[in-house]
C-alpha positions in Angstrom: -13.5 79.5 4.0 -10.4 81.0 3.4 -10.8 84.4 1.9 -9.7 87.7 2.5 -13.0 89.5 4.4 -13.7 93.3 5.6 -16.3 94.0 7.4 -17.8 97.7 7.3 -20.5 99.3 9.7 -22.6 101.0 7.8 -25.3 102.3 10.0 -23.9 105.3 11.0 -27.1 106.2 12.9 -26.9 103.2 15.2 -23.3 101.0 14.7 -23.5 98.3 16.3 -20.2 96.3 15.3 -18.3 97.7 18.4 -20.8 95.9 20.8 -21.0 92.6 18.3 -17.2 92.0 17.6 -14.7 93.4 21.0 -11.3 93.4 19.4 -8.6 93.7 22.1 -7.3 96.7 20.3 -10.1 98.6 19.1 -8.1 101.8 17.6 -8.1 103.4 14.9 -4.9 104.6 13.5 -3.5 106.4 10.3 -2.0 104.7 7.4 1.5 105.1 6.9 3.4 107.4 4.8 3.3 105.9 1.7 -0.3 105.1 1.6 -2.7 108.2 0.3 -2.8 111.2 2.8 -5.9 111.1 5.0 -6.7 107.3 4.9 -7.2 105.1 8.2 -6.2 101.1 8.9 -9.0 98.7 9.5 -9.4 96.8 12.7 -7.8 93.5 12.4 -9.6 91.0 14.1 -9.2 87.2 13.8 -8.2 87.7 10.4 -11.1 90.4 9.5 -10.6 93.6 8.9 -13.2 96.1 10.5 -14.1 99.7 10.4 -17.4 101.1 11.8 -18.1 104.8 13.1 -18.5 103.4 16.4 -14.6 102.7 16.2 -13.9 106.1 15.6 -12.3 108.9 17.8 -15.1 111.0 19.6 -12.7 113.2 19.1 -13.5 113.7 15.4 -16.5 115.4 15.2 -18.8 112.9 13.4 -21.7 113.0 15.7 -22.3 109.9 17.2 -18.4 108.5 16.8 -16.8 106.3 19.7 -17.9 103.6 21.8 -19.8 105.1 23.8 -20.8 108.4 21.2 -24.2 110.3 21.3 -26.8 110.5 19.2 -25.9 110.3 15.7 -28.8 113.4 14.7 -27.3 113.4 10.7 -29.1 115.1 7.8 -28.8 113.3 4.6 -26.4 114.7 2.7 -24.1 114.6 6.1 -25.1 110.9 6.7 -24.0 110.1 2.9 -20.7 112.1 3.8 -19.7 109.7 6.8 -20.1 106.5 4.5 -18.0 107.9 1.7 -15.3 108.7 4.0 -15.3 105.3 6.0 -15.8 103.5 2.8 -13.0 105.5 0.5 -11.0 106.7 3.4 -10.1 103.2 4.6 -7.2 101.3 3.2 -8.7 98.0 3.0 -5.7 96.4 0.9 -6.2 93.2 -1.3 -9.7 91.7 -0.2 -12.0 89.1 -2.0 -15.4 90.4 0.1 -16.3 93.4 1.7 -19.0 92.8 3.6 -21.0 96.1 3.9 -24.0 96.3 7.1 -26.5 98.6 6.1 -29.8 100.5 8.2 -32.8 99.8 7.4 -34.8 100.9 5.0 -33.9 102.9 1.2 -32.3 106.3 2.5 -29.5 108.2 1.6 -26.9 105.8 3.3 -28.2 103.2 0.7 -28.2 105.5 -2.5 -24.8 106.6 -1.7 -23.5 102.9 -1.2 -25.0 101.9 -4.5 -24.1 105.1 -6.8 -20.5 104.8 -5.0 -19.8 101.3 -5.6 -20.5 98.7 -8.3 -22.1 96.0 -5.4 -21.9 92.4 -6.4 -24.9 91.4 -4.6 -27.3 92.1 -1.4 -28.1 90.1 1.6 -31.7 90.5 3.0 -32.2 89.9 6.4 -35.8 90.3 8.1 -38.0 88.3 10.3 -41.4 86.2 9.1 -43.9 89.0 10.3 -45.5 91.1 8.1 -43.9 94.7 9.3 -40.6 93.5 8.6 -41.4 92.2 5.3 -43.1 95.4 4.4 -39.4 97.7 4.8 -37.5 94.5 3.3 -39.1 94.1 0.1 -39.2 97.8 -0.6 -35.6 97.1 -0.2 -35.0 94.4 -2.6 -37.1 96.1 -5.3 -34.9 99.2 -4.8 -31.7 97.5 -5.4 -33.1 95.1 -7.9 -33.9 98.9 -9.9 -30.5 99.4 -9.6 -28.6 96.2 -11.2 -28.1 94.9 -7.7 -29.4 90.8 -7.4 -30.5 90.3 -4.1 -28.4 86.9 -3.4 -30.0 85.7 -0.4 -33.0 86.3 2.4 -32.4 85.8 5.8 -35.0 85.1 8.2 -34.1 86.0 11.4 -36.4 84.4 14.8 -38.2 82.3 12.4 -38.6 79.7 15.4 -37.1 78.5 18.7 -37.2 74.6 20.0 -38.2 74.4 23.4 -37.4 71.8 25.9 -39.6 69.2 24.6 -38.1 69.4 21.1 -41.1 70.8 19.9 -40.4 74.1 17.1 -42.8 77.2 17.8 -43.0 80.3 15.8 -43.4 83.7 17.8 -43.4 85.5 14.3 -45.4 83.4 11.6 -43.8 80.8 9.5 -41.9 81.6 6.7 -43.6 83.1 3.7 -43.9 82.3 0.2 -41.5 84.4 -1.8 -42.2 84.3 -5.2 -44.6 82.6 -7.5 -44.2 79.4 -7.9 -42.5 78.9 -4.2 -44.8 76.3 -2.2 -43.8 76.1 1.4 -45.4 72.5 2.4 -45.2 73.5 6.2 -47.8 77.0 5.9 -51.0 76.3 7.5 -52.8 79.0 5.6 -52.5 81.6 8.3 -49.9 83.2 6.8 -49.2 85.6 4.4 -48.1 84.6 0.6 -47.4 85.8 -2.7 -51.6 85.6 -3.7 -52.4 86.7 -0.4 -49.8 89.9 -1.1 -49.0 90.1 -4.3 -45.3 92.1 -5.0 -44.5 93.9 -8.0 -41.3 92.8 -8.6 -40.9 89.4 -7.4 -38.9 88.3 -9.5 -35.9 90.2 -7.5 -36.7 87.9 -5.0 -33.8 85.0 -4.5 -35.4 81.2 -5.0 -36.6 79.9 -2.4 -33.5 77.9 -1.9 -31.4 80.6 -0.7 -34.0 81.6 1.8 -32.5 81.0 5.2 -34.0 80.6 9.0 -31.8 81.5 11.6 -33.5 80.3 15.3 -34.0 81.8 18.2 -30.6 81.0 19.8 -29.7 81.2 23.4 -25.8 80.7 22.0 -26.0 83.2 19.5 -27.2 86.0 21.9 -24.1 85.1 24.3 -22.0 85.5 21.6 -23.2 88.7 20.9 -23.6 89.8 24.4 -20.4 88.8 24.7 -18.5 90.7 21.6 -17.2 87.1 20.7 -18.5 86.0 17.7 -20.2 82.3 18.0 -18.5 81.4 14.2 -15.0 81.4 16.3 -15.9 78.9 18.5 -15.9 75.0 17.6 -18.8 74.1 14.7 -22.3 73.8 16.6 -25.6 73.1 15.7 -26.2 77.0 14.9 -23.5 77.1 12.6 -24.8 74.9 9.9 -27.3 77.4 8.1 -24.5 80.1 8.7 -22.5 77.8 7.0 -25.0 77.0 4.3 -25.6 80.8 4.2 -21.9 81.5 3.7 -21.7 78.5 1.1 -25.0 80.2 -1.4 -23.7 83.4 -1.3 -19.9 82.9 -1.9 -20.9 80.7 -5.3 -23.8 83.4 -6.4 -20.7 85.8 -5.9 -18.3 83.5 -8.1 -21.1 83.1 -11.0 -21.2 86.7 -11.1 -17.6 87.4 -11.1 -17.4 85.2 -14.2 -20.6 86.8 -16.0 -23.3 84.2 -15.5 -26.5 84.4 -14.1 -26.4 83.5 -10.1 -28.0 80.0 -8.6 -30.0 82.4 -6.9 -31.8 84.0 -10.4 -31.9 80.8 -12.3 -35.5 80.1 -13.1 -36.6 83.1 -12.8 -38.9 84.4 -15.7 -36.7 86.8 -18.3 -33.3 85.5 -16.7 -30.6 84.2 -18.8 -27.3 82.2 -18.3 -25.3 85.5 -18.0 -25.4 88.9 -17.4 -24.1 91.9 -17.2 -22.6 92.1 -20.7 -22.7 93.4 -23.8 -21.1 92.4 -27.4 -20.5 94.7 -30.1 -21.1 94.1 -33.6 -17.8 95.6 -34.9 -15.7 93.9 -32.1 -15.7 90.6 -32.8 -15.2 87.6 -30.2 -15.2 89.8 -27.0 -18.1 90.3 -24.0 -17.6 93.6 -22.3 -18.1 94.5 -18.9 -20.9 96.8 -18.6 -20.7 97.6 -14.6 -17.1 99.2 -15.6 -19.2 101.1 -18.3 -17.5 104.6 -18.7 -19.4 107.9 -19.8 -17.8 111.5 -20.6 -18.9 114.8 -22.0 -17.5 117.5 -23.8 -20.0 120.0 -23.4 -17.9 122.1 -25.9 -18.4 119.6 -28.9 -21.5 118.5 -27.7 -20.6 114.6 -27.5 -20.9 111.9 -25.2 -17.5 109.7 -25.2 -18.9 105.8 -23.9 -15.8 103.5 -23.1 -16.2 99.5 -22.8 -13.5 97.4 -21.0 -12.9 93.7 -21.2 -10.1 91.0 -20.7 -8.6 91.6 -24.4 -8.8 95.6 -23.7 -11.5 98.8 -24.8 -13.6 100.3 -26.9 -14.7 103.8 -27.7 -17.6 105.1 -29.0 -18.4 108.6 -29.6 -22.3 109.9 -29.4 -23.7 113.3 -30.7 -25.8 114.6 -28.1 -29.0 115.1 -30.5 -28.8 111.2 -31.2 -28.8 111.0 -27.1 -31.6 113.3 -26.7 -33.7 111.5 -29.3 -33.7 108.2 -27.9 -35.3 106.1 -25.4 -33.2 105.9 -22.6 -34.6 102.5 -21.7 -34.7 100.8 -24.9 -32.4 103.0 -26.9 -35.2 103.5 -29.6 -35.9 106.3 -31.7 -39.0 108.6 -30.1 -41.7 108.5 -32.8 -42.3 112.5 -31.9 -37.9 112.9 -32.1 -37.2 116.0 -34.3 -33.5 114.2 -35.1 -33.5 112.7 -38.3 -32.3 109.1 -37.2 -31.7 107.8 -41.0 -28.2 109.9 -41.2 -25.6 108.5 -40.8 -24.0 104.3 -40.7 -26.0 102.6 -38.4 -24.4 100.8 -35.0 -26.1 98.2 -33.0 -24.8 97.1 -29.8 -26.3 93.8 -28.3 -27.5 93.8 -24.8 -27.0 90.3 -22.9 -28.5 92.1 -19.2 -31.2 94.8 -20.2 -34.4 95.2 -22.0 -33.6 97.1 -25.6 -35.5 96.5 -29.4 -35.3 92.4 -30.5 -33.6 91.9 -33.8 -35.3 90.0 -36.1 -32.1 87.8 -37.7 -30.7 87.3 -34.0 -33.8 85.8 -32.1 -36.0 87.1 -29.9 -33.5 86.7 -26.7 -31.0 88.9 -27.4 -32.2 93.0 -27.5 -30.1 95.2 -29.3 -30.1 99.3 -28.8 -28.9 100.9 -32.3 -26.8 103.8 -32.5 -26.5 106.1 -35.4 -23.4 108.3 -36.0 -24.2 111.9 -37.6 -22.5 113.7 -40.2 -19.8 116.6 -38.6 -22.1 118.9 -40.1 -25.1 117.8 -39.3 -26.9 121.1 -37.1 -27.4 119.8 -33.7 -31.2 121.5 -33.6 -32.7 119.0 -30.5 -29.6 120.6 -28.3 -30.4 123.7 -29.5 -34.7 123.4 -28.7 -34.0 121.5 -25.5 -31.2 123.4 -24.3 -29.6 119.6 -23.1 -25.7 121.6 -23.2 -24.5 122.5 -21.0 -24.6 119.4 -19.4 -23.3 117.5 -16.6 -23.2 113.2 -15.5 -23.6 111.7 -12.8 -23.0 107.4 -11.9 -26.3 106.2 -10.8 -26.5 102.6 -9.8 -24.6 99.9 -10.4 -24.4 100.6 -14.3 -26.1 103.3 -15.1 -25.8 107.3 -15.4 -28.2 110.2 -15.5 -27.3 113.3 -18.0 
């Protein structure tokens, strides 16, 4: 398609892109001088650039590094070490995707991935039966949690053709997503939305960027093989990549641009963007909120909150008190808050991508979260009561932070 594509290996207990994709020069060498001390070039490999643990020297301690490396036996806050560094510590240059191949599962390698990075979207991949559903949508509601949409679902060994032409499925048929999603081919033997209902289905994609990959006797060459099939001349396996590819590369292009992706639309509470907010005293411009910044001076006892967009920033300083008092969901006022919330000029903030209090004059679609300034010398009692300073911040999800 013409873009500029890294690949990265996440799954630093089992990588698996060494054996999938065989460069001819599979080394890993330092970046030049004038690049940042300590960073590593990417494997470039028919116009990809790679990086996976497996790639790297056995030589370097990282349990389980090398072709051929041992067991990768990683505690947590180890295992989130090794992504940061093959993440930060490779110069990856001017891409358009990185493509990031997770584990399994919500563990540390995902929360580090996510409170590391602001992620544009996820790609599920699991196969129609029921086990593999259970870990995948445990995984789609965790990033959904976390501001990341969940772009497409891949089932993998949906079905294989056999000689006579006839399609079997070893695994089930696919399953109904989300409410609403009919699949006219289910025979009532498998599982559905009524049969299982999921709390959050609405961070399930529509049912239109649900994909079934077959059982393929030329895609398991390929990867027996380290020579990716997608290299080769166009085949009848590489139209739903290409459909695949084709979803997720507009859902990606929405997004960049602020609006909601094709794979959202209809879904109950969405809206034709997202992602930012307006400001009442900033006329005429939509800030980004993923690039949301959040300081503290414990010494003042402020929060400084910084909005970027095209035209440039905005600041706004926040006693902590006010902080403290509020709902850090809607950005209400506690009913049982000791701060006296009627000091001060009043500050609303409208929300275009999370849930806050509807003003009245502005329609019932657009939540607001209202902001009050105090006076210099106003006594910062709820600081004092919940001892909130010292204080320190931390980035948690795609745009959020926990004081």
């Amino acid at each position: 398609m013409g873009g500029r594509v890294g690949l990265l290996d996440l799954d630093v207990y089992g990588p698996s892109l060494p054996i999938l994709v065989q460069p001819d020069d599979p080394t890993v060498r330092k970046s030049p001088p004038h690049v940042q001390e300590g960073m590593v070039e990417p494997i470039l490999h028919k116009g990809v650039k790679l990086m996976s643990l497996g790639f790297v020297s056995p030589n370097s301690g990282v349990p389980g590094s090398g072709p051929n490396g041992g067991a990768a036996v990683l505690r947590g806050p180890m295992a989130g070490r090794v992504v940061s560094q093959l993440l930060k510590g490779t110069n990856w240059g001017e891409l358009d995707v990185l493509v990031l191949d997770l584990p399994p599962g919500t563990g540390d390698v995902q929360l580090e991935v996510c409170q590391s990075l602001s992620l544009s979207g996820a790609v599920a991949v699991s196969t129609p039966s029921a086990l593999a559903w259970a870990d995948v949508r445990k995984g789609v509601e965790m990033f959904g949690e976390l501001g990341v949409s969940t772009l497409a679902l891949v089932e993998n060994f949906a079905y294989f053709v056999c000689e006579g032409g006839g399609r079997h499925y070893p695994f089930g048929k696919a399953r109904t997503l989300a409410a609403g999603d009919d699949d006219d081919d289910d025979d009532g033997s498998n599982e559905t939305t009524s049969d299982a209902p999921m709390q959050h289905h609405h961070f399930m994609p529509q049912s239109s960027h649900v994909f079934h990959l077959p059982i393929s006797e030329t895609v398991s060459d390929s990867n027996e093989s380290g020579k990716p099939f997608c290299c080769d001349e166009p085949n009848g396996n590489s139209e739903v990549f290409s459909k695949l590819a084709d979803a997720v590369s507009a859902d990606l292009l929405l997004l960049q641009h602020n609006m909601m992706p094709a794979s959202m639309q209809g879904h109950q509470g969405s809206s034709s963007t997202a992602m930012v907010v307006t400001i009442d005293e900033v006329e005429d411009s939509a800030f980004d909120v993923p690039f949301t910044q959040l300081d503290i001076d414990n010494s003042h006892k402020k929060f400084t909150v910084r909005l970027f967009c095209n035209e440039g920033g905005y600041q706004k300083i926040i006693g902590g008190d006010d902080l403290r008092s509020r709902n850090p969901k809607t950005g209400e006022v506690e009913e049982n808050s000791s701060s006296n919330s009627g000091e001060g000029d009043g500050k609303t903030v409208q929300h275009g991508c999370g849930g806050g209090s509807h003003s009245s004059d502005r329609g019932s679609s657009q939540p607001s979260i209202t902001v009050h300034h105090h006076s210099s010398g106003c006594a910062d009692n709820s600081d004092k009561k919940d001892n909130l300073f010292p204080a320190k911040i931390s980035k948690k999800g795609k745009y959020g932070y926990e004081v």
